[in-house]
C-alpha positions in Angstrom: 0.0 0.0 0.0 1.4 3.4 -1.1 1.2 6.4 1.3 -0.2 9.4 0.2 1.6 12.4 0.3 -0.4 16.2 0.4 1.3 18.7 -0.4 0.2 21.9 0.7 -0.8 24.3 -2.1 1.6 27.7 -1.7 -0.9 30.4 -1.6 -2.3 32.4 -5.4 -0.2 35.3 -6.1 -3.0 38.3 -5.6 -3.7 40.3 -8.9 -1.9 43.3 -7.6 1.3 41.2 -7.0 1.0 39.6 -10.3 1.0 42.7 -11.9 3.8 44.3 -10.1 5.9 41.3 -10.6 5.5 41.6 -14.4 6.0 45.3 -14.5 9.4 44.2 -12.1 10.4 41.9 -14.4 10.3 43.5 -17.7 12.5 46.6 -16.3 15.1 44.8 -14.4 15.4 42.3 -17.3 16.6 45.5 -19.4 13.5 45.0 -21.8 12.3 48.3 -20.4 15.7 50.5 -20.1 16.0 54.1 -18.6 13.3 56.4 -20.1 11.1 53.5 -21.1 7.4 55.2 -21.0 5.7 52.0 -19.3 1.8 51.6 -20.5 -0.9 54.2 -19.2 -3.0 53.1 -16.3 -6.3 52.5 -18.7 -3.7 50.4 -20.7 -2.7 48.2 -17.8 -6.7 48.1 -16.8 -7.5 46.7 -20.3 -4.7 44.3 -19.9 -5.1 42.8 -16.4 -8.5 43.4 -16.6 -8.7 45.6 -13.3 -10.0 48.4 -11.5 -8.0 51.7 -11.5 -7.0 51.9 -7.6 -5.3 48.4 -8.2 -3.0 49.9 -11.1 -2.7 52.9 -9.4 -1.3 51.3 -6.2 1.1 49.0 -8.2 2.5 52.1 -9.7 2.7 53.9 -6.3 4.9 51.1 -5.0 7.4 50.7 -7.9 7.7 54.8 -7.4 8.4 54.4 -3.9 11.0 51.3 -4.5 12.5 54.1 -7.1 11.8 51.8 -10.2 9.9 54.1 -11.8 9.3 57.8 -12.3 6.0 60.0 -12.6 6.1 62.7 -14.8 3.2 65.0 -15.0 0.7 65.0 -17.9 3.9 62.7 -19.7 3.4 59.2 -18.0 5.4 57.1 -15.6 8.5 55.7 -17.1 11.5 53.2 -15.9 13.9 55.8 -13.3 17.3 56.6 -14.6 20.0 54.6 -12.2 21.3 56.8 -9.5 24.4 57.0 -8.7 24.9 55.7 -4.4 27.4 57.7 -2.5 27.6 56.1 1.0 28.4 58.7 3.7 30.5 57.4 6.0 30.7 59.1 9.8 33.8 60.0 11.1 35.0 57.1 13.1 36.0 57.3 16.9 38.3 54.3 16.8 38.1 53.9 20.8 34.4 53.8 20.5 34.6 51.4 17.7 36.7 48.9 19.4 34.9 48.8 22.0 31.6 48.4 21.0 32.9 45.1 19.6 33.8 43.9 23.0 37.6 44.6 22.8 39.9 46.9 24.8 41.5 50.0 23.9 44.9 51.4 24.2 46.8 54.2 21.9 50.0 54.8 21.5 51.8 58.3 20.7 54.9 57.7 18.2 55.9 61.4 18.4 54.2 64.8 18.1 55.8 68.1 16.8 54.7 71.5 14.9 56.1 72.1 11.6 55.1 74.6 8.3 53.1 72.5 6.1 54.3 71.7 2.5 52.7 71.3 -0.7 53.4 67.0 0.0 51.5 67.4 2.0 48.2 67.7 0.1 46.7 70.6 2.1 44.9 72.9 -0.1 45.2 75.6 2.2 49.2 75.5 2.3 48.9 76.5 -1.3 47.9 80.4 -0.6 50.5 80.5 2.0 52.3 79.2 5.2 50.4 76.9 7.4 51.1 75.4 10.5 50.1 72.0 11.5 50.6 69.2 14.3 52.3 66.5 12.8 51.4 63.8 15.1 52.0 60.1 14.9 50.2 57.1 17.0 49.3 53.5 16.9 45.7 52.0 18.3 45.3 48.7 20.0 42.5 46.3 20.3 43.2 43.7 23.1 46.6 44.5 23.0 47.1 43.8 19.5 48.4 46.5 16.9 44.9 47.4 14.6 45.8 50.9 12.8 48.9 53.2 12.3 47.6 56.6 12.3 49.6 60.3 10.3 47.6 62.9 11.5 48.2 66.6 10.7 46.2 69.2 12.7 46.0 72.8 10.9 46.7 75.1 14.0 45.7 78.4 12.1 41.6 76.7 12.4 42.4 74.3 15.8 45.3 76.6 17.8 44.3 75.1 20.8 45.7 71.9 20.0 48.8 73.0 20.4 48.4 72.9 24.2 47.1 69.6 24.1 48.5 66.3 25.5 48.4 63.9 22.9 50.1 61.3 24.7 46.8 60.5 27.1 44.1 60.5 24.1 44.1 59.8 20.5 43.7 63.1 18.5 40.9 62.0 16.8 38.8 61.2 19.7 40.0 65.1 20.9 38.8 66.5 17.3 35.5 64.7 17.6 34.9 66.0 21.0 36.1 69.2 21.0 36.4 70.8 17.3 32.9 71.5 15.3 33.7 70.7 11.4 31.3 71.8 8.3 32.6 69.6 5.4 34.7 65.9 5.2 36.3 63.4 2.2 37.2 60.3 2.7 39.5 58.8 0.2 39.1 54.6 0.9 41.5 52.3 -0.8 43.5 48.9 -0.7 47.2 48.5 -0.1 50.5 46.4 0.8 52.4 47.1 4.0 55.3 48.5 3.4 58.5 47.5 5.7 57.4 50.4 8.3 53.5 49.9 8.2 54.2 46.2 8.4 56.6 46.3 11.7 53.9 49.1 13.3 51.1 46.8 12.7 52.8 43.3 13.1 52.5 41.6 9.8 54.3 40.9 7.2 55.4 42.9 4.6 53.6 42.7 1.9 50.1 42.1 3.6 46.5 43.5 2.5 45.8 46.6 4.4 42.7 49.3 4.3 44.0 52.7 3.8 41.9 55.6 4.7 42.4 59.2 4.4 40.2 61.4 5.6 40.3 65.8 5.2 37.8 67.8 7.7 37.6 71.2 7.4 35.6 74.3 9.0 34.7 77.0 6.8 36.8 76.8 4.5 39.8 76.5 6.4 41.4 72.8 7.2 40.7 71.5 10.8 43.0 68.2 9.7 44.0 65.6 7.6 44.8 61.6 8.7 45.4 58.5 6.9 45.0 55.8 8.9 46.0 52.5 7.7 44.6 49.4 9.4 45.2 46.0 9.4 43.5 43.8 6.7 42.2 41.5 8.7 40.7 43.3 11.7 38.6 46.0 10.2 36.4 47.0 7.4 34.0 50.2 6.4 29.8 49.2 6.1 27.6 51.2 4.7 23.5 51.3 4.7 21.4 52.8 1.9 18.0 52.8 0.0 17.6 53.7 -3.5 16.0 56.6 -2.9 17.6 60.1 -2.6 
């Protein structure tokens, strides 16, 4: 005697999910590219054979999920791609560490006040002589090298971090705190620790890192520029986004 076996049925897609799923398909298959005028609301009635509000909310969704675009009296058609710039926060590396259940410690290599030079990639130092605190420093998560940090403070926007003591907090944690900023680039990017990065960090030479340099400033005027260079293994930058602007 053979068993029978039920299966239970999966439940009927409803009409309104039919038709977005069509509509879904036909534009991220490419059959309906960019600029695509996708059929007027009667024409999608005729077709499906539907009342207007069910149309009409099939189209509201695919607007909201940024599929699509309204345009008055013209139609809706398939949405242009738009381009995704994830905003990155400026990191507090103490913070970070240990909201991951780690401790911190920071390390001050050496600290000193010098004229900034056009190396130095300071836009500011172009109309003129600048002054900046050249500081160096390692962080530490459970003990264990994670980041060598070149950090240059402009003194003309921050002058009261000339006074401060650099070997008892990281100067990024002080910035944070302490100095207000009004614009910020991040430049992100892979590299290979060289002989110095790779005896800082304690790898070997030649390892994956994450390089990141970062330029803050305040009006204008440069509050600082770091790049911070962490080991490959024991960080990386996540971003969130929708489609939507």
């Amino acid at each position: 005697m053979t068993a029978s076996v039920q299966t239970r049925a999966e439940p009927a897609q409803t009409l309104n999910q039919r038709i977005r799923a069509d509509l879904e398909a036909r534009i991220l298959s490419g059959e309906w590219p960019p600029g695509h005028r996708i059929p007027f609301e009667h024409e999608l009635m005729a077709q499906y054979g539907c009342a207007r509000m069910t149309v009409n909310k099939v189209i509201a969704g695919l607007v909201a999920a940024g599929l699509i675009e309204r345009r008055r009296r013209a139609g809706s058609f398939v949405a242009r791609p738009r381009i995704h710039s994830a905003v990155l926060q400026i990191p507090d590396i103490e913070a970070e560490v240990a909201a991951r259940g780690e401790s911190y410690s920071y390390e001050l290599i050496s600290s000193r006040r010098r004229t900034a030079t056009l190396a130095d990639g300071i836009e500011t130092a172009r109309r003129g002589a600048l002054e900046v605190l050249d500081i160096t420093c390692r962080h530490f998560a459970d003990g264990r090298p994670l980041a060598l940090e070149e950090r240059l403070i402009g003194l003309s926007t921050v002058p009261e971090a000339a006074d401060v003591d650099f070997s008892g907090i990281a100067p990024g944690s002080w910035l944070l705190r302490h100095v207000p900023w009004t614009e910020a680039e991040h430049r992100i990017g892979a590299v290979n620790a060289t002989s110095r990065v790779a005896e800082s960090l304690g790898v070997a030479k030649g390892a994956a890192c994450l390089s990141l340099e970062r330029r803050t400033w305040r009006a204008g005027e440069i509050v600082t520029y770091v790049r911070q260079i962490f080991r490959g293994d024991a960080y990386s930058l996540v971003a969130r986004f929708s489609p939507q602007g």
